[in-house]
C-alpha positions in Angstrom: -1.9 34.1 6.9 -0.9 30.7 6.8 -2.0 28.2 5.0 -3.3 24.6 7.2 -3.2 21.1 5.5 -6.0 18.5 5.9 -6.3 15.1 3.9 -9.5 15.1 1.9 -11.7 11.7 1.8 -13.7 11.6 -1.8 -15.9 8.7 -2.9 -17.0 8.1 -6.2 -20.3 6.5 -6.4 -22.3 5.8 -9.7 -25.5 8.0 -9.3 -28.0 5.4 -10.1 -31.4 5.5 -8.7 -31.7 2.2 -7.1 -32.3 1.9 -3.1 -28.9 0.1 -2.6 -27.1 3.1 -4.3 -28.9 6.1 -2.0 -28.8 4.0 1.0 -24.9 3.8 0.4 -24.6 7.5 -0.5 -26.9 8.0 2.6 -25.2 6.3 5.2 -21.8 7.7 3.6 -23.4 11.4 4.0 -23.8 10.6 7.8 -20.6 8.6 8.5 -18.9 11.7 7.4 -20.8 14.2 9.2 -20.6 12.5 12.4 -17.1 11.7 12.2 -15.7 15.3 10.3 -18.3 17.7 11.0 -19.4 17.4 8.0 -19.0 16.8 4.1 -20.6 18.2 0.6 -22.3 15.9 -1.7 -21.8 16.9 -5.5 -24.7 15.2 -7.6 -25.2 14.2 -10.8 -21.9 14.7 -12.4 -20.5 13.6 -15.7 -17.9 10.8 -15.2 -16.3 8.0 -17.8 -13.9 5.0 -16.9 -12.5 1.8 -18.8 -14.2 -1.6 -17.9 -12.1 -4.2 -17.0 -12.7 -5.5 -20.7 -11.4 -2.2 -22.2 -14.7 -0.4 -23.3 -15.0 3.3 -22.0 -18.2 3.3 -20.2 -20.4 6.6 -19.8 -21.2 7.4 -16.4 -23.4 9.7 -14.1 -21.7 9.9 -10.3 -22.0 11.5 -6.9 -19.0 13.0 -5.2 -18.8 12.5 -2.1 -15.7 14.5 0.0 -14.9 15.5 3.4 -11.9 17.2 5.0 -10.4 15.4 7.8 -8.3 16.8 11.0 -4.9 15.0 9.7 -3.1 16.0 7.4 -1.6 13.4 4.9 1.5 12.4 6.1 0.9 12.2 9.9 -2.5 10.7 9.8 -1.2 8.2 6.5 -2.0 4.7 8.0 -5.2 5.9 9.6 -6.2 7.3 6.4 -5.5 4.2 4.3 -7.3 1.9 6.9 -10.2 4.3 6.2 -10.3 4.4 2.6 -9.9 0.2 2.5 -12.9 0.3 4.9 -15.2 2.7 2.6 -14.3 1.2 -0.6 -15.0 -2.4 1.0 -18.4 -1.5 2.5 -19.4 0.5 -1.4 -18.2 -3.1 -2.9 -20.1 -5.1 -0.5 -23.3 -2.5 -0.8 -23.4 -2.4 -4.2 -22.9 -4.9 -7.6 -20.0 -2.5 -9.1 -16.7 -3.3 -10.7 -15.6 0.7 -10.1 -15.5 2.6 -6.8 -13.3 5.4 -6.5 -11.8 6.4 -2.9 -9.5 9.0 -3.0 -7.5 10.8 -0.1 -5.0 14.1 -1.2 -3.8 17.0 0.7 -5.6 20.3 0.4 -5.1 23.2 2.1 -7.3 26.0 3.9 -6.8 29.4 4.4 -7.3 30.4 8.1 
């Protein structure tokens, strides 16, 4: 069988239990649902990064992904209009220096 390519959306978000932070992951949850179908929330994971000063900083995060209808190439300037809009409305939601919005190519058996 063939294989069929869809871009992946994943957000990043530090998994911290202020309301700002479960209101983002929240309204993230149902932004992809209604507009995907759906999306899976991993919790509580492990994650590191350098501050902008250098110093590795120890981090817990939820990962938030969804596949989309497009696949990479074709649906490239829609996708990056997304992933500006996402990381925008995590940076205007939340006092962060590091949100993570990633989009690849991953492909389904059907």
């Amino acid at each position: 069988m063939p294989l069929s390519e869809r871009a992946r959306v994943e957000v990043y978000l530090p998994d911290v239990t202020a309301p700002e932070y479960r209101e983002l992951l929240e309204r993230l949850v149902q932004e992809f649902t209604y507009t995907f179908g759906g999306c899976t929330v991993n919790p509580s994971l492990s994650g590191r990064y350098l501050s902008r000063a250098g110093f590795p900083i120890e981090d817990r995060i939820n990962v938030l992904y969804t596949d989309t209808p497009f696949t990479f190439d074709a649906g490239f300037e829609a996708l990056s209009t997304y992933a500006d809009a996402i990381r925008l409305a995590a940076f205007e939601a939340l006092d962060e220096e590091a949100v993570l919005v990633a989009i690849h190519s991953v492909y389904h058996s059907v």
